[in-house]
C-alpha positions in Angstrom: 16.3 7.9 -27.7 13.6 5.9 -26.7 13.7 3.9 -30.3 16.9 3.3 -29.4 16.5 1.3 -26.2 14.1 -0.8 -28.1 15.5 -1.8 -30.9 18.5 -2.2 -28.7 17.3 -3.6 -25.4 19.2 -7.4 -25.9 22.1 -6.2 -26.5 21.7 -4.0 -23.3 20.0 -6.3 -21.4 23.0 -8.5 -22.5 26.0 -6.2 -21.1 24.4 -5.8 -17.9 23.4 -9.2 -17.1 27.4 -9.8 -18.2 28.1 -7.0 -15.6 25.8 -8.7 -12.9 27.0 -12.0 -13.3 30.8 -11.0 -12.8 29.8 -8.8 -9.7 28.2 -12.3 -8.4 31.4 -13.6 -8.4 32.2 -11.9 -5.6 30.1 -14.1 -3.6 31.6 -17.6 -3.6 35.1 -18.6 -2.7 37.4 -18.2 -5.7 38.4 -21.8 -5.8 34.6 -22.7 -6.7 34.8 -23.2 -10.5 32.7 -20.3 -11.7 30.9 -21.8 -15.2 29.3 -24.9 -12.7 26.2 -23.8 -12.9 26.1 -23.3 -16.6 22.9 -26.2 -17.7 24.7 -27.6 -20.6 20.9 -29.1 -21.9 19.0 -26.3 -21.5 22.0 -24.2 -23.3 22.0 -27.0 -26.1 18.3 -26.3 -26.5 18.0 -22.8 -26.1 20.9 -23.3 -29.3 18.2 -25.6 -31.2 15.5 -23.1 -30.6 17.1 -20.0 -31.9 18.8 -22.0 -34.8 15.1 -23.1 -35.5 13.9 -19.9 -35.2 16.7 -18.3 -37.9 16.0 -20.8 -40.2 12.2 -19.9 -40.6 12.6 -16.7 -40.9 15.2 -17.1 -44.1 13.0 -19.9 -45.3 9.3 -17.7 -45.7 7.8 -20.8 -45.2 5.1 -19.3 -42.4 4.6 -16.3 -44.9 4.1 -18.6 -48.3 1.7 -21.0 -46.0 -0.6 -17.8 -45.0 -0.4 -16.4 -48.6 -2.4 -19.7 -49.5 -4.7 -19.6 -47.0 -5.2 -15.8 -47.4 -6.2 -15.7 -50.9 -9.2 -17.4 -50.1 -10.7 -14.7 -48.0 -12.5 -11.9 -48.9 -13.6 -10.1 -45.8 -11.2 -7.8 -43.7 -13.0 -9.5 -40.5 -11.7 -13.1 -42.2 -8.3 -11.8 -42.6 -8.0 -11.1 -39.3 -9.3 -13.6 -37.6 -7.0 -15.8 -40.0 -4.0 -14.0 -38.9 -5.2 -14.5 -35.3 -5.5 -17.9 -35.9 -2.2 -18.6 -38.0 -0.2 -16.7 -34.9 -1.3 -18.8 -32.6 -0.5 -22.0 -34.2 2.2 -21.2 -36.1 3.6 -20.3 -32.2 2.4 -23.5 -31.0 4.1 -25.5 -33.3 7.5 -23.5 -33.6 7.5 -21.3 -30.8 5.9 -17.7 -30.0 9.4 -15.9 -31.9 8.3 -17.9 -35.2 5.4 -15.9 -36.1 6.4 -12.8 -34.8 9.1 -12.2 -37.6 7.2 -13.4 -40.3 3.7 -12.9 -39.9 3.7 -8.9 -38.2 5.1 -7.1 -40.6 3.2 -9.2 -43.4 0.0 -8.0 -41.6 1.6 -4.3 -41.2 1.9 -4.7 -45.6 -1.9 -5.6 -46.0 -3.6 -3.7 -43.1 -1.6 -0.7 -44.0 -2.9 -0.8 -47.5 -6.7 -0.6 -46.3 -8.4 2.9 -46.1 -8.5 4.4 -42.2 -6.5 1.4 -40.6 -4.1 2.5 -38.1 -6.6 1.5 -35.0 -7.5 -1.9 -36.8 -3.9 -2.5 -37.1 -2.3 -1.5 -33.5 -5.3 -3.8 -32.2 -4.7 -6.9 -34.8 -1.0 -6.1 -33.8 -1.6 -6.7 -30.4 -3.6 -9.8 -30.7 -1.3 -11.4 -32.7 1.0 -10.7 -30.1 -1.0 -12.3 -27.7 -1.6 -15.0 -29.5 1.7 -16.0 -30.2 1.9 -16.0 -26.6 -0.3 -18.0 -25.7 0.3 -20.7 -28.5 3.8 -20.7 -27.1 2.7 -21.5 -23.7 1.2 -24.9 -24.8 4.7 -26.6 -25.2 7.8 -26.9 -23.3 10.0 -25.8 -25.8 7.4 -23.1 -27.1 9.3 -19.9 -25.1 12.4 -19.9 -23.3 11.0 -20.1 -19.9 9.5 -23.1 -20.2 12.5 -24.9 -22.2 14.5 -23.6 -19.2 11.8 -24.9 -16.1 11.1 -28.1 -17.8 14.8 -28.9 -17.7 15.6 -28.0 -14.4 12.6 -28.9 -12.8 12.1 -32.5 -14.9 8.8 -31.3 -15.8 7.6 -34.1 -18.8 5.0 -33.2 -21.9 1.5 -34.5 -20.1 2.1 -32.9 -16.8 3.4 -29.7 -18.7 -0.2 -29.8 -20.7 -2.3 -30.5 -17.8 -0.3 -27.3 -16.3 -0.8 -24.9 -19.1 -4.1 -26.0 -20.7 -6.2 -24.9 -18.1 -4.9 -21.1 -19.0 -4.6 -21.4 -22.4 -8.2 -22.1 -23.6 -9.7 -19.0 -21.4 -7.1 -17.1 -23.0 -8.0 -17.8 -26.3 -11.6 -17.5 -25.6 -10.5 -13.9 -24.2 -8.8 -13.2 -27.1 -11.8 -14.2 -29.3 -14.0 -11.5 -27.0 -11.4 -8.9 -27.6 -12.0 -9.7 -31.7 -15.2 -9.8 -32.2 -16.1 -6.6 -30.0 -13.5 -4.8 -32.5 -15.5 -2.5 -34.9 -14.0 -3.3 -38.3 -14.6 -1.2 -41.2 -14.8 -2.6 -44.6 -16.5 -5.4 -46.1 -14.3 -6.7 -49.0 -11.0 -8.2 -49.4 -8.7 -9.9 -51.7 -4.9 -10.6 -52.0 -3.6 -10.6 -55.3 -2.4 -14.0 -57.2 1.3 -14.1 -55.7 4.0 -16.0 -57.1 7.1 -17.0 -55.1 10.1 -19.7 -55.4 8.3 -21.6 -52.5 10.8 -23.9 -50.1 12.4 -26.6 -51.8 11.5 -29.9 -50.4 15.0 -30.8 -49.0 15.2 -27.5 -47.1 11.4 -28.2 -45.8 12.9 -32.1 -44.5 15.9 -30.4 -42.9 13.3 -28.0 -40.9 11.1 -30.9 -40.0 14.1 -32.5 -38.6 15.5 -29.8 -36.7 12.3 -29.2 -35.2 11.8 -33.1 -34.4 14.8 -32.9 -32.6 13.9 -29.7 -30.8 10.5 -31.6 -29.8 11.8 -34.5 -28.7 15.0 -33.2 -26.4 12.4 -30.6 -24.8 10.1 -33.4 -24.5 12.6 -34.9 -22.1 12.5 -38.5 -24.8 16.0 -37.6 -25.7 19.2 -35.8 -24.0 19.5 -32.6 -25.4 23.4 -32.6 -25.6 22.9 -35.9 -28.3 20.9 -33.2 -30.1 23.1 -30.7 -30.3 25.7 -32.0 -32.9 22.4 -33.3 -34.9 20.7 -29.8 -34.7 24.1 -28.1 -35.9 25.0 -30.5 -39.1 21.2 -29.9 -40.0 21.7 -26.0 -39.6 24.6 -25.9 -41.6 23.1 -28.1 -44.8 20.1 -25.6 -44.2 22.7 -22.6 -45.2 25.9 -22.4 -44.1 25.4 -18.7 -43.0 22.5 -19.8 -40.7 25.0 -19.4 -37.9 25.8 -15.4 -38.4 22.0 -14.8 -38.0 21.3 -16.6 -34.5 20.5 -14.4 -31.7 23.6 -14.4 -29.8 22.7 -11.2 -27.5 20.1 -13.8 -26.0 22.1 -16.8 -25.6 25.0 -14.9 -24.0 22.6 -13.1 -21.7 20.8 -16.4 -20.5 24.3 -17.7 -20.0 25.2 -14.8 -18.1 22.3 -15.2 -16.0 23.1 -18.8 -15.0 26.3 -17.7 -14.0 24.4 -15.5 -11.4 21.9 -17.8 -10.6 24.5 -20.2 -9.7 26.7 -17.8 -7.4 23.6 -16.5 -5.9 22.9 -20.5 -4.9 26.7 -20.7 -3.7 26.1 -17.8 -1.5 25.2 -19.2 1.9 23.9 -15.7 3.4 21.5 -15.7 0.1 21.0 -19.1 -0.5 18.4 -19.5 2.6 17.3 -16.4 2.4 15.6 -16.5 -0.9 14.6 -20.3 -0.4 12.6 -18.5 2.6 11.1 -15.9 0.3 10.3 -18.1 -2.8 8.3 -20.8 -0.1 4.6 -21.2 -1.3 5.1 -17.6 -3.3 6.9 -18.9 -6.2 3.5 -17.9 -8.5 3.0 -14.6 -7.5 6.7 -13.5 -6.7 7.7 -14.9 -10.8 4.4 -13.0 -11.8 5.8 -9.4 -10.5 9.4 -10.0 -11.4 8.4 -10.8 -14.9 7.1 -7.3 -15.1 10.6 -5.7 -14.3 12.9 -8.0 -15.6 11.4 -10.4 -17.9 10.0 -13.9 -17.8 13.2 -15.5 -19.0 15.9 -14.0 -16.6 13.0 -14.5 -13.6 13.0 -18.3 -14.5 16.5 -18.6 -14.5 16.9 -16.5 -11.6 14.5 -18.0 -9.3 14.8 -21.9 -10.4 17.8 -22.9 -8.2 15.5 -21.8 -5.2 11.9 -22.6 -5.7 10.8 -25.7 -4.0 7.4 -26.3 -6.7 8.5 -25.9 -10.4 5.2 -26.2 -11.5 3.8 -22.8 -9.6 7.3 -21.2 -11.2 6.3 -22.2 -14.7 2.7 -21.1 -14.2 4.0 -17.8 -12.8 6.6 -17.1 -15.3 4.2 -17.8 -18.4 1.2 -15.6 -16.8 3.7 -12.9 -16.0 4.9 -12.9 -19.8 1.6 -11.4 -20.7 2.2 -8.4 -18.9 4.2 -5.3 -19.3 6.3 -4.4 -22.6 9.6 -5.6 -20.9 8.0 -9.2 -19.5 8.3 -11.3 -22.4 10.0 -11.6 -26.1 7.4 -11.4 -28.3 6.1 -8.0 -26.7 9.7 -6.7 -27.5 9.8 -8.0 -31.2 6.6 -6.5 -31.6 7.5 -3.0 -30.4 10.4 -3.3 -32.5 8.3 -3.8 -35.4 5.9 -1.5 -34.9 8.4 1.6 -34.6 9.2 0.6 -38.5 5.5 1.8 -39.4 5.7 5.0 -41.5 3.3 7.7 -39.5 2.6 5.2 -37.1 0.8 6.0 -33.7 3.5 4.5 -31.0 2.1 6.1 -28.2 -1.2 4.8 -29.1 0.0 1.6 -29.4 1.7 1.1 -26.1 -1.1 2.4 -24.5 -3.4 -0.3 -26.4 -0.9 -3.0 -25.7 -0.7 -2.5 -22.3 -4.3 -2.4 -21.8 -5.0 -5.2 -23.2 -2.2 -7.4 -21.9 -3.3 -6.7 -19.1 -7.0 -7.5 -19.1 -5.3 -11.1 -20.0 -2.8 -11.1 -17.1 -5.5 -10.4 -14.8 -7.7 -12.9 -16.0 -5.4 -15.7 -16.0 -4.1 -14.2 -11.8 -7.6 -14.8 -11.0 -7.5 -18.6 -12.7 -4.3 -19.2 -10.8 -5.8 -17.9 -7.1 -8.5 -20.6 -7.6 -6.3 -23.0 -8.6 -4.7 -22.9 -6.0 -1.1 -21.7 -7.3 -1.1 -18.2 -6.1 
């Protein structure tokens, strides 16, 4: 039952923000027209993003990159401090989804293989995790809450850098701490001589073109809806099946959401009531709601009404590091996980919640000094 929920949860998550968003129509007149608050940019984005993200994953060009790098190590220390490393900028670059699909259950194949490995690979599991996290919160378009706050609260590239940075480097010192204090058994390590197809070159310009695009509308230097028509026609000479494997469960539910967020916003019992409650707490509030709900639907939810996006953004991305339903990547790599023959789930939640939350903690105690909580 409970593998079910997980490998099921967007599709579930999806139905009942559906449900949610046609109870909130209860609360505005029926004359108001009911898909206004649908943000046809950040929709055109999130589109652009999960194309992006399909067309790695059928491409294996993250996997064939870390096969070159990984044949020239020969410790089981080196290989996963390279995976560590190769998570976090792979996420950076493409987004924290990227190397979750391709680089998790590649290390689940090696570390599996290596004698008395199931602790060594729940913890490399869950720094990967964390690292793909925390690359992703470098960049506006690098997780959905961002691409949605930087849209709706016209946050550009620098100040978005000067917003995030400040986390992201204790973080990935953190992360380094929780490494090298990781007993790791074994000494020698080698990957076999590999050979694959590789990506043609015109498949690896259409990639670099659908992410320039991606870049550059989340950068705010070019309106997202000119992207979209751009983004698609590259999609389709990618593969023209590259549409059947987008994440639709997630785009509909985000829609969905923005349905309610908007109706909640039309509401003028609610509307001055949450601005009230979201006042100076939009940090802290974004940080707890994360934990229940996620960081995605808490961004969308609480945007219309906070008065400072950056403390929503800050909130939103520390509160993805938190409990198994706060962010994507934490589901994708549960998900994963439960695929392990004889694997210790239990262990690993516990694990993964303990050391999310070491992080979460950490960065709470960054933000109170900084003056956003």
């Amino acid at each position: 039952m409970n593998g079910f929920l997980w490998k099921n949860k967007r599709k579930i998550g999806m139905a009942l923000s559906g449900a949610l968003a046609a109870l909130s129509c209860l609360l505005v007149p029926r004359d108001t027209g009911i898909l206004r608050a649908l943000d046809t940019g950040f929709l055109s984005l999130l589109f652009g993003y999960l194309l992006l993200q399909a067309a790695l994953r059928d491409s294996g060009l993250l996997r064939s990159a870390s096969l070159c790098l990984l044949r020239r190590v020969k410790t089981v220390r080196g290989l996963c401090l390279l995976l560590l490393v190769l998570s976090f900028l792979s996420s950076l670059f493409f987004g924290e989804a990227a190397p979750l699909f391709s680089l998790i259950p590649f290390s689940i194949l090696l570390l599996s293989a290596l004698p008395d490995s199931r602790a060594l690979l729940i913890h490399i599991l869950v720094l990967e995790t964390i690292a793909a996290s925390l690359g992703g919160m470098l960049l506006p378009f690098g997780n959905v809450q961002s691409l949605y706050l930087t849209q709706s609260h016209a946050v550009s590239l620098l100040p978005f850098l000067r917003l995030m940075l400040p986390y992201v480097l204790p973080g990935c010192l953190l992360l380094f701490f929780f490494f090298v204090t990781f007993p790791i058994k074994g000494a020698e390590f080698r990957i076999e001589e590999e050979r694959g197809e590789g990506t043609k070159p015109f498949r690896l310009f259409l990639l670099f073109s659908l992410y320039l695009l991606l870049f550059l509308s989340a950068g705010r230097l070019l309106a997202p809806e000119a992207a979209l028509v751009p983004m698609l026609l590259l999609g389709l000479l990618y593969d023209r099946g590259i549409l059947r494997r987008i994440d639709y469960p997630l785009l509909l539910s985000l829609s969905f959401l923005l349905i309610l967020s908007g109706n909640l916003a039309g509401s003028e019992l609610l509307r001055g009531w949450l601005f009230r409650i979201l006042k100076g707490r939009e940090c802290a509030l974004s940080i707890i709601f994360s934990q229940f709900i996620g960081s995605a639907p808490c961004a969308l939810l609480f945007s219309p009404f906070a008065l400072n996006g950056g403390r929503l953004i800050t909130g939103c991305n520390i509160g993805s590091l938190g409990i198994f339903l706060s962010s994507l990547p934490a589901l994708i790599s549960i998900r994963l996980y439960l695929r392990v023959r004889e694997g210790n789930v239990r262990g690993f939640l516990i694990h993964f919640l303990w050391i999310r939350l070491h992080f979460m903690l950490v960065f709470c105690f960054f933000a109170f000094f900084r003056r956003s909580l």
